[in-house]
C-alpha positions in Angstrom: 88.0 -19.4 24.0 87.7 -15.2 23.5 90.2 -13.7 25.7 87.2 -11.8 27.0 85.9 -14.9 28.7 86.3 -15.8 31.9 86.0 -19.1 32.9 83.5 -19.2 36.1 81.4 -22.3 36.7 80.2 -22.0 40.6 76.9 -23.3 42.3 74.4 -20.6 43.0 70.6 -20.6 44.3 68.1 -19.0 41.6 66.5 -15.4 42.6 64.0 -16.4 40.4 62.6 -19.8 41.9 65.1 -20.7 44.8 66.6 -23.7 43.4 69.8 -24.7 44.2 71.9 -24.6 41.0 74.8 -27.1 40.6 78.3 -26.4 38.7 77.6 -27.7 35.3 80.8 -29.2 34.8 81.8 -28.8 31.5 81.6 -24.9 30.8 80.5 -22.2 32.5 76.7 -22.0 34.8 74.8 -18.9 34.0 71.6 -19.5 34.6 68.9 -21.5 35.9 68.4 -25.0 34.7 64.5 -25.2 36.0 63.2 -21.5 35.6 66.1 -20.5 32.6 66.4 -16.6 35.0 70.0 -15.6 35.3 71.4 -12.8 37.1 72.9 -9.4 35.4 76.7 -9.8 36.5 79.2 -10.1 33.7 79.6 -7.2 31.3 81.5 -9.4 29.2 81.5 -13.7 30.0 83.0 -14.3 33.4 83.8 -10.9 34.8 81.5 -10.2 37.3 82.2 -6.4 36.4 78.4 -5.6 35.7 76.9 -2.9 38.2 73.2 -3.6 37.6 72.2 -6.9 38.9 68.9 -7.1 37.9 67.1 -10.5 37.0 67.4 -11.7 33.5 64.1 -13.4 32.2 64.1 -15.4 29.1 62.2 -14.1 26.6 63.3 -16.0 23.3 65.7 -18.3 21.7 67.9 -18.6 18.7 69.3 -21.9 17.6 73.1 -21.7 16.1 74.7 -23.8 13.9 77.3 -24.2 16.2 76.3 -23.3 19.5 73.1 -25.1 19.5 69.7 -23.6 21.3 70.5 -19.8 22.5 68.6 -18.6 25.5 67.7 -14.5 25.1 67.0 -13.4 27.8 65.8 -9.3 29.0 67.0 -7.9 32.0 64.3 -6.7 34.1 65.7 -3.9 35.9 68.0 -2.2 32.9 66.3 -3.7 29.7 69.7 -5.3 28.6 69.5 -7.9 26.1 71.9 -10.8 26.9 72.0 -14.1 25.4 73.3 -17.6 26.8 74.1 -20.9 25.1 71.4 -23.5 26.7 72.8 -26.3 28.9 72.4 -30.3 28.7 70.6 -30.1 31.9 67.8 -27.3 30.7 64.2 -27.6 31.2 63.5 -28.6 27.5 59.7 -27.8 28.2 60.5 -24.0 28.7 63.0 -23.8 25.4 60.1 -25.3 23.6 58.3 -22.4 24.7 60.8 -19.9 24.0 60.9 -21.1 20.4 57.2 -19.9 19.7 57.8 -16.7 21.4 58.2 -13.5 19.6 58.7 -10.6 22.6 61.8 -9.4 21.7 
C-alpha cells in the first residue's frame, strides 16, 4: 500500500439513505454499498484530515485494469472530485447506471 493510505475499515450508517453499513473486511469501507454516497473525510485514504464533510454522490465510473469498476463520485458541498474502488458487496444495478452516465 502508498504510505499515504491509512488503513480504516469501520461500520457507519449512510447520510444518504440510513443504512447501516458493515466493515467490509477485506480493505477499507468508504462508502455506501446500497445508495454508493460517501462522506468527504480523508484528504488523502484513511486520514480523516478533510475539513468539509459534505456528501459525496456518484456521478460516474471508470473501470481499471487493475482496480476493477471505479466509483467517481462529486462532493456536494465543495464540488471535489473523489474516486473509490467499488466493493464485492455494491449494488451492481447503480454501477450499471454509472456506466452510461456522462455528468462529470
Amino acid at each position: 500500500m502508498l504510505s499515504n493510505f491509512t488503513v480504516i475499515d469501520e461500520e457507519f450508517v449512510c447520510e444518504n439513505c440510513g443504512n447501516k453499513v458493515p466493515k467490509l473486511g477485506y480493505s477499507c469501507r468508504n462508502h455506501c454499498p446500497v445508495c454508493l454516497h460517501s462522506k468527504h473525510v480523508d484528504v488523502n485514504p484513511g486520514d480523516r484530515a478533510e475539513t468539509c464533510h459534505g456528501l459525496l454522490e456518484p456521478i460516474g465510473l471508470e473501470i481499471n485494469n487493475k482496480k476493477g469498476y471505479v466509483i467517481i463520485s462529486k462532493c456536494k458541498k465543495c464540488g471535489a472530485i473523489r474516486r473509490n474502488k467499488a466493493a464485492e458487496d455494491d449494488n451492481m444495478d447503480l454501477i450499471i447506471k454509472l456506466s452510461v452516465r456522462d455528468n462529470f
